[in-house]
C-alpha positions, 0 to 999 in steps of 0.5 A: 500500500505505502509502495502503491501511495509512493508511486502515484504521488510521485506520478502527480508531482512529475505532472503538477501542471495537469495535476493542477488543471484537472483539479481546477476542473473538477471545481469548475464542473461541481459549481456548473452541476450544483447551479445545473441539477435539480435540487431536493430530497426525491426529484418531483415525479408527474404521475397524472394525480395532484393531493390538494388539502383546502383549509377554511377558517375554523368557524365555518360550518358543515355546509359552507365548507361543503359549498366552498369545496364544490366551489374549488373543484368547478375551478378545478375541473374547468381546466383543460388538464384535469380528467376528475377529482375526487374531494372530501371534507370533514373530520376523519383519520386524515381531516382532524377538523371540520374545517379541512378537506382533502381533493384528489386531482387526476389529470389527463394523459401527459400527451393529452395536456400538451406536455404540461406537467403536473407542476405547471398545472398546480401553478395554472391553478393557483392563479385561478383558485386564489379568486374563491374567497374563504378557503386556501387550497395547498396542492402538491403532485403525488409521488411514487416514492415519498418517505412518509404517509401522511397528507400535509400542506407542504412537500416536506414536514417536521414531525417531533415525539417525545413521551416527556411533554416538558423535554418535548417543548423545550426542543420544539421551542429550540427547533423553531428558533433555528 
């Protein structure tokens, strides 16, 4: 082994120059592949679904919950790469309160949208969904492999245990802080 490390290095000392300008372009070529690739725990996927949750204020009743969720699924379905959808509301083993829904988006064919992706069309939506007055509607394309099974607002979440609700606390506190 040391025979083997005596040879090599004196195989880049013999050759600093080279040594030198592959280096520099090693760096070159992580600074151009950092800015380039796409960054992220799991890349987005476009499996044709979207998860959406709706969240209306906490004093909204059954019924206007109802009818503000019909009001974001017509938005929805007016656009050209929704094929249905699929919505719940109320309290369930997802929903903990009244006043969230959950929607499940399925999109037409990739060559039948035009090429549009999933993401494209969650920002398509947005735009138009924002003009529903009461209720917030967070979606995110479902991916093939994600590392937990719970349906959130977000791409990625946070989730501290502890059975000591003191110890529990404090780190929460300090979690938020930084």
């Amino acid at each position: 082994m040391i025979a083997f490390y005596g040879r090599t290095l004196k195989t880049v000392l013999r050759y600093q120059t080279i040594t030198l300008l592959v280096a520099v372009g090693t760096l070159v070529l992580t600074i151009i592949l950092y800015i380039v690739i796409p960054k992220g725990f799991f890349p987005v996927q476009d499996t044709g679904v979207i998860q959406a949750i709706s969240q209306a204020p906490e004093t909204i009743s059954f019924q206007a919950m109802a009818q503000k969720q019909q009001e974001l699924a017509k938005v929805i379905l007016k656009d050209p790469a929704v094929e249905s959808l699929s919505s719940f509301i109320g309290a369930d083993g997802t929903n903990t309160t009244l006043n969230s829904g959950r929607m499940s988006i399925n999109l037409k064919a990739l060559a039948d949208r035009s090429h549009t992706s999933a993401s494209d069309v969650i920002r398509r939506l947005q735009s138009k969904l924002q003009k529903v007055d009461g209720i917030a509607l967070y979606m995110q394309p479902v991916q093939n492999i994600t590392v937990d099974d719970r349906v959130s607002r977000t791409q990625y979440q946070y989730t501290l245990e502890d059975p000591d609700a003191n110890e529990l606390n404090d780190w929460t506190n300090r979690f938020v802080a930084n």
